[in-house]
N, C-alpha and C positions, 0 to 999 in steps of 0.2 A: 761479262756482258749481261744486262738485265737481260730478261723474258720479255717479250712484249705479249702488252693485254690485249684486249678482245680489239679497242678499236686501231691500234698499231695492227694488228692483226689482219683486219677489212681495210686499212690506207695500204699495206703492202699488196694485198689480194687486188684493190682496185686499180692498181699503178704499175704489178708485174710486165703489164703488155705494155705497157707507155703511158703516157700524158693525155688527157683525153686532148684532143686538137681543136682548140675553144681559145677564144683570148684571155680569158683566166679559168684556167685550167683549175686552180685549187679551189676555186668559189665552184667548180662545179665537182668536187671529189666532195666537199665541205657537204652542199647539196644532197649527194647522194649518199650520206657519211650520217649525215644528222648534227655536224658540229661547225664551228666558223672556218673560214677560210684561214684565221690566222692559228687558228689548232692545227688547221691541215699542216701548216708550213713551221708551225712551230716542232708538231711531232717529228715530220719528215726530217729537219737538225738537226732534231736528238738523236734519231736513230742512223743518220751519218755518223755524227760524233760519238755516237757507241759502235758504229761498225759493223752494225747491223742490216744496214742498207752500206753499199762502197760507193755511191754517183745517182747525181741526178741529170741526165744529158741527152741528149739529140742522138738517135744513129741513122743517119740519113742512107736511102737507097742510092750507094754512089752511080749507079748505072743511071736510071730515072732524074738525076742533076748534070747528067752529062761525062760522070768520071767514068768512062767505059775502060779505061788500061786501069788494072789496081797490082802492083806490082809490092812483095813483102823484100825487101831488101835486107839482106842478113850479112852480118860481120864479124868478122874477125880482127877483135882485137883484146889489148892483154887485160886479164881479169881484176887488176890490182886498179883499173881506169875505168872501168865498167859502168859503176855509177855514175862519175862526172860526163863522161862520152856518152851513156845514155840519157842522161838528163840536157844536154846539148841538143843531142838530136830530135828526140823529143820534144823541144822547143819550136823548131823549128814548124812554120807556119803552114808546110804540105805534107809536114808528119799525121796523121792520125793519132797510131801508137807505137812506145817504143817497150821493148823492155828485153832484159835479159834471159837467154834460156843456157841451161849446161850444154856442152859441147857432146857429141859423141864419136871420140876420135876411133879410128884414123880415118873414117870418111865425110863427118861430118865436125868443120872445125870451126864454125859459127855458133856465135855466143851473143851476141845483137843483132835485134830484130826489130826494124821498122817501119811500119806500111807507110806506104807512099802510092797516089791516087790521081790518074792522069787523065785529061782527053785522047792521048792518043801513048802508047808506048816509048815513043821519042821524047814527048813529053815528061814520063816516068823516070826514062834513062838519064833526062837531063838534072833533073831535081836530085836522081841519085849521085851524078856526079858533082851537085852541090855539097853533098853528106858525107862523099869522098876527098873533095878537097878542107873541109874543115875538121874532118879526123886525122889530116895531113898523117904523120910516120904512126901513128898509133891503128892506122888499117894495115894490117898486113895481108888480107885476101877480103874480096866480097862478092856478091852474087847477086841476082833479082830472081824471085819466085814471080810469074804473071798468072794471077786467076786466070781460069777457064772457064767458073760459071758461077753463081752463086748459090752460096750455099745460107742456111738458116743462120737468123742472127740473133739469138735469144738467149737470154742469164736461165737462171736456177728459176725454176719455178714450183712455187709450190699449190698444191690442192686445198681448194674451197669446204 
């Protein structure tokens, strides 16, 4: 992975907390940046494409758009399917995120994990039992975790 220079450096430092909320957000990083708007989004690829940044994306306040139930729905199923079954579920359009965690058996034997975000709990249950009929035999147990409050939603950040 390169190093990034000074001004990859001040586009990460300006962009840690989010996008500023502008209808062109990079004409005003560019702005504050000292360089064009098409540097700003030129750099910002590159350093996806090296890995250095993972995403550029929205994380919305699900509470404040009305998803008050946000339930983690975790499963169990066999490891050798893992990828294909997560990338299924994952697809799916009331997924957030999916992805795989180790198992810690014997009390915890959940190995896929995918949020799922409801107006109401019912709402949640149902979506989940969509996720359960298209894992058809390859769920052998599942469960729903339901927030009880929120908690802080921030990546890595680093010092100015």
């Amino acid at each position: 992975m390169t190093a990034a220079d000074d001004l990859d450096r001040r586009l990460i430092l300006a962009t840690q907390a989010g996008l500023p909320l502008v209808p062109q957000p990079y004409h005003t990083l560019a702005e504050q940046l000292g360089c064009t708007a098409e540097e700003v989004m030129t750099r910002l690829s590159a350093m996806l494409a090296r890995g250095t940044i993972r995403r550029i994306g929205a994380v919305p306040n699900h509470y404040a758009i009305g998803y008050t139930a946000n339930g983690m729905s975790v499963w169990d199923v066999p490891d050798e399917c893992i990828d294909e079954l997560g990338a299924q579920v994952g697809a799916l359009a009331f997924v957030t995120h999916a992805y795989h965690r180790p198992r810690a058996l014997p009390d915890w034997p959940y190995n896929l994990f995918a949020m799922v975000h409801g107006a109401s709990r019912e709402e949640v249950l149902a979506k989940v039992d969509e996720i359960r009929g298209g894992l058809g035999a390859a769920c052998r147990c599942h469960d729903v975790l339901f927030s009880t409050e929120i908690l802080k939603k921030t990546g890595l950040r680093i010092a100015g």
